[in-house]
Structures are given as C-alpha cells and as structure tokens.
N, C-alpha and C positions, 0 to 999 in steps of 0.2 A: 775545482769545486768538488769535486770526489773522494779526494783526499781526505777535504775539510768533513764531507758530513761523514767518513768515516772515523775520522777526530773526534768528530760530537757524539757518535754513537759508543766508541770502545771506552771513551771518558766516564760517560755513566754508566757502560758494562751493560748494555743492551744487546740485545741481538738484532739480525734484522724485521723481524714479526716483530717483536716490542717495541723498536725504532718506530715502526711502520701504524702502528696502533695508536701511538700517541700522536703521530700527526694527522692519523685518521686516512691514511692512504694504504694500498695494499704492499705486502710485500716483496712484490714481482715489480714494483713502482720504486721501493728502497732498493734492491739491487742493482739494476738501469741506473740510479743516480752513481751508485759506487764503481761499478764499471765502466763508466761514464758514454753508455749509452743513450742517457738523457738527461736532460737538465731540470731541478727542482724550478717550476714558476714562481712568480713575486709573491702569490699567496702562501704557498708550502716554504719559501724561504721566512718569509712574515710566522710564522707558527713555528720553524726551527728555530727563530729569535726569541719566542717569548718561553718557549723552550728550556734556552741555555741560558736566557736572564732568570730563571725559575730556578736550576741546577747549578748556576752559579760555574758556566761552562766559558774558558779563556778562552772564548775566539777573537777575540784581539791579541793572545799570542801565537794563538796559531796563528794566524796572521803573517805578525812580524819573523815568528822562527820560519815561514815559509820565504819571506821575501829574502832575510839573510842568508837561506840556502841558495836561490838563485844569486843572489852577490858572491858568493863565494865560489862557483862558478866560472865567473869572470876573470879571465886570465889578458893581465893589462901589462903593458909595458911600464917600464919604470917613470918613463915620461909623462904619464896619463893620470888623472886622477879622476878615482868613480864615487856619482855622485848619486842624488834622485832629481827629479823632474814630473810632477805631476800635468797630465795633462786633461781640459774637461771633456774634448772632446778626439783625443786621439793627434797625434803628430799628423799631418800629410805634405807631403814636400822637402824642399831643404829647410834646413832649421834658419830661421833671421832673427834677428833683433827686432822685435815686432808688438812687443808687451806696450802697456800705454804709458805715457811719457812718465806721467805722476808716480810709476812707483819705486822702491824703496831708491834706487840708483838710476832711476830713467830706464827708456826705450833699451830692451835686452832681451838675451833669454838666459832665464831663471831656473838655478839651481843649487841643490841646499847636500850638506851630508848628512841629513835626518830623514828616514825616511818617512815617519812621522809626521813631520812637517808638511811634505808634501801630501800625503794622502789627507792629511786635513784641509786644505784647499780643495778637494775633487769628491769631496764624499757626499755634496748633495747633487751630484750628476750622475746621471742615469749611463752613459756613456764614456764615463771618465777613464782613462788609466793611467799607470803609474811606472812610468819607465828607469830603467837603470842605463844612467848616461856616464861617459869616458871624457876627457878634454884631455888634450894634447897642450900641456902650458909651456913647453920648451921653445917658443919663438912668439911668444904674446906679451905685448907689456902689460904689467900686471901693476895694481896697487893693492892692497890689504888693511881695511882699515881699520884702527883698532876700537873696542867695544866704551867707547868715551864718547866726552861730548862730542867729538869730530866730527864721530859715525852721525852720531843724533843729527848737527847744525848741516848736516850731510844730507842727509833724507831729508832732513827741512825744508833744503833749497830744491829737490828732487821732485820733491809733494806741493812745492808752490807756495810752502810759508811765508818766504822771506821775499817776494814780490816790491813790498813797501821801503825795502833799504837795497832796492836795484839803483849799481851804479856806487855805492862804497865800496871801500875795501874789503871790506868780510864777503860782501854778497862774492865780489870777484874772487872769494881764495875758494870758495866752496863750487862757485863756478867750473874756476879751473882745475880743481883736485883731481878731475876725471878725464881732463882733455889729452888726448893724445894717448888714451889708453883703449887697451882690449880688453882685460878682465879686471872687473871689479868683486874683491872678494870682503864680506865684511860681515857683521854679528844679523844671526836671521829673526826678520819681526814677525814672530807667527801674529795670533788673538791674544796671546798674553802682552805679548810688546805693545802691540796696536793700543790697546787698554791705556798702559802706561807711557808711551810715546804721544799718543793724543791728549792726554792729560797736563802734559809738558807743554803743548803746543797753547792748547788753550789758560794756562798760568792757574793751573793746579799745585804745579808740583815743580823742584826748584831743575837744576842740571845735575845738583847732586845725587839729588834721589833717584835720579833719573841711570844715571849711569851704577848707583849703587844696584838700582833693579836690574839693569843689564847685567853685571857682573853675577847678580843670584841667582838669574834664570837661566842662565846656561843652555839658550837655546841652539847651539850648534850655528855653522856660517851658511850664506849663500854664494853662489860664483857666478855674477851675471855675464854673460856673456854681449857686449855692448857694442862692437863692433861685428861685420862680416867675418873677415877673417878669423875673429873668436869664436863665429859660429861655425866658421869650416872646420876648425879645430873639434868639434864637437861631435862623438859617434855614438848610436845608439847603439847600447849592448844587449839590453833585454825588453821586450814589451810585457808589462803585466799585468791580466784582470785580473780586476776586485769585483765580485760579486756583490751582489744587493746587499745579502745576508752580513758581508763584511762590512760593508759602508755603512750599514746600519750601529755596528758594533764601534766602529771607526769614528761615527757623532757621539755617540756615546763619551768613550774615551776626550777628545776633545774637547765638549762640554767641561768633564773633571778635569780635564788641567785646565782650563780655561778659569776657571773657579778658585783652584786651589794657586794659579798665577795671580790673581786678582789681589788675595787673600797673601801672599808673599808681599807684593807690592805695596797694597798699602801699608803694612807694618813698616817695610826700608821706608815708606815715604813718609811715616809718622816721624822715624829715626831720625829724619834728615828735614824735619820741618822748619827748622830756623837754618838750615846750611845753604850755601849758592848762591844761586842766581835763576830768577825767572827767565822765558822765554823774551818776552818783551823785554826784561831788560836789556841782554842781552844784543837785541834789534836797538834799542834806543841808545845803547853805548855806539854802536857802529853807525847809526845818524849823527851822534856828537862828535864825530870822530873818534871815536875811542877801536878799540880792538874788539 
C-alpha cells in the first residue's frame, strides 16, 4: 500500500503537503502511509479513489505492473506451471477439491493464468486475496479441452443442464470426459462467458455463436485441480493483498469489460443468427438417439 500511494502522488507531481491537503489529512499522516508506518483507513482510501478517478490516475495498472513483479520473482521448475487463484477469504489448510459441484468442471480447485480474472472474483470481499500458485503437472492425468462446443456441452453437464437426457449417450460422453483424471484445463468463463454461455443455455443463441464468442474473447484457461493428488501437486508461491483502494478500482475495470464483452457478443451472435444449433436441440437429438 505505500508503494501505491506513492504512485498516486508522484503521478500527479504532488508533494507530500499537497498530497495531504487534498485528502484533507496532515502531512505527518502522508508520510506514515509511505513509509509504511501506517495504514490509510476505508474513508482516506475512499477519497484517494475519487481522487484518481478525478486525475484520471492507473491504479488498475499499478495494480497489475505490481502483481507481475512479484510473478517474475517466482523461480519455478520446468515442471511447474504458475498460475493465479483468487481467494475470498484467504487459504488455511491444505489445498482440496472443495469448490461446489456446479461449477465450470465440478468439485476442484480453481485456477486460471489471468490474473485478472481472478481478482475479479475477490474484489467485493473485504478479506479476499490473490495468490500466485505453482502445479507440478509431471505425474497428473491431464485433459485440456478445447475452446468449442465440447468445452460448452462440458460445463453443461457440470452446471446441471443436461439432467433431462441422463442415461443417453451424450449425457455418458460428457460424464466421462473427466473421469479418471487429475487436471482439467480448459477456456476460463469469467462475467463476459457467463453472459454468453447462460444465453446458450437458455436458447438464445445457437453453438455456433457460441463458441465464435469463445474464440473472440480470449479469456485465458483455467486448471482445476479435481482430484487430491492434483491438489498435492499444488504449491503456493506468493500470498498477495489487494487493498480496498484496489478492489475498488478492480470493479471498476471489470464492470468495462463486462460491457464491452456483452457488446462483442452480441454482434458474433447477430453474425451467427441463422447458423447451428440450439441448446435444446442439441439435448433433443441425444433423446432421439441422435449424437
């Protein structure tokens, strides 16, 4: 946090007295934050916010140039690959397979190479932070699935969709796609996916739109770790808080993509309004016996 309000101050080329006057605090109170003998509160955080939304001040990159410094820190073996993991209320324990059944890949733990992504999950928590995690994939079965209907009919069966056509063969191929595996790695569904994948679900929009949207958002993968043993594999390299003042900044950002995905989507989906196949269709081919 020191760092950062020193960020925000040499940004706009203040001093500490002129820092300290516009937040209406002394400046014997600005210096204690920069030498990090003390911590700005929610309110003095709250008024460096409207602040730099005034000045037009990147603390969303300082931010992220902060977090990829500590990434690049991280000295990994060839075997490992480093990831993020947001959490809301902090790790304690060993790491398990413990998320709720429903999401994107089942009961796992969930991790993405964006850091982004995760810190949008954690940013209305008071408590949250944002760890830099390792995985050991050298002795885990692995599958990787690619960013197509597969993925989609994939989380379908994951999230509870396909309940109705339990007992075909479809339901059985999406059943099995995972069994007998440690790590599932596949296309990550932030707020922008959700949008568009819930749309598919409910027969908005066809498979093709669907995966043309996948393919243009380019949301980066996640790697759930679904069994034990994938969680043993798992080491934490860095723990790191996000301040208020960040997380503030961090709905922000999120909000705008969330908008400007929306706004992607529906044009692929305009693009692709006569192409495909519906969701129900789709369930209704694998009741007639179809594929």
């Amino acid at each position: 946090m020191q760092t950062l309000i020193k960020q925000i101050r040499t940004y706009r080329n203040l001093s500490q007295t002129e820092f300290a006057e516009r937040l209406n605090v002394t400046f014997a109170t600005v210096n204690r934050w920069e030498n990090g003998r003390a911590l700005p509160n929610r309110l003095a955080q709250s008024k460096m916010y409207e602040i730099c939304k005034q000045d037009d001040v990147p603390v969303y990159d300082f931010t992220m140039d902060r977090i990829k410094a500590i990434a690049k820190e991280c000295v990994l073996t060839d075997r490992r690959v480093l990831l993020y993991h947001g959490s809301k209320s902090g790790i304690t324990g060993a790491i398990r397979p413990s998320s709720r059944p429903q999401c994107d890949f089942g009961k796992g733990f969930y991790m993405g190479t964006e850091a982004s992504q995760a810190l949008t999950l954690i940013c209305d928590y008071e408590k949250s932070k944002l760890y830099l995690i390792s995985v050991d994939t050298s002795d885990l079965q692995t599958i990787e699935v690619p960013a197509n209907i597969e993925w989609a009919m994939l989380v379908a069966y994951h999230r509870g969709k396909m309940e109705k056509i339990n007992g075909t063969s479809l339901y059985d191929k999406y059943r099995g796609m995972t069994a007998n595996k440690d790590l599932v790695i596949g296309s990550i569904a932030n707020d922008r996916m959700f949008y568009v994948i819930d749309n598919f679900f409910v027969g908005n929009i066809t498979d093709a739109a669907l995966v043309g949207s996948l393919s243009a958002l380019q949301l980066g993968k996640q790697y759930v770790a679904v069994t034990q043993k994938a969680c043993d594999a798992v080491r934490i390299e860095k723990e790191i808080e996000i301040s208020y003042l960040e997380r503030l900044f961090i709905k922000d950002i999120a909000e705008q993509n969330r908008a400007k995905g929306v706004s992607l989507a529906n044009d692929i989906c305009k693009n692709f309004r006569r192409e495909g196949l519906f969701f129900d269709e789709l369930l209704g081919r694998a009741q007639n016996g179809g594929v």
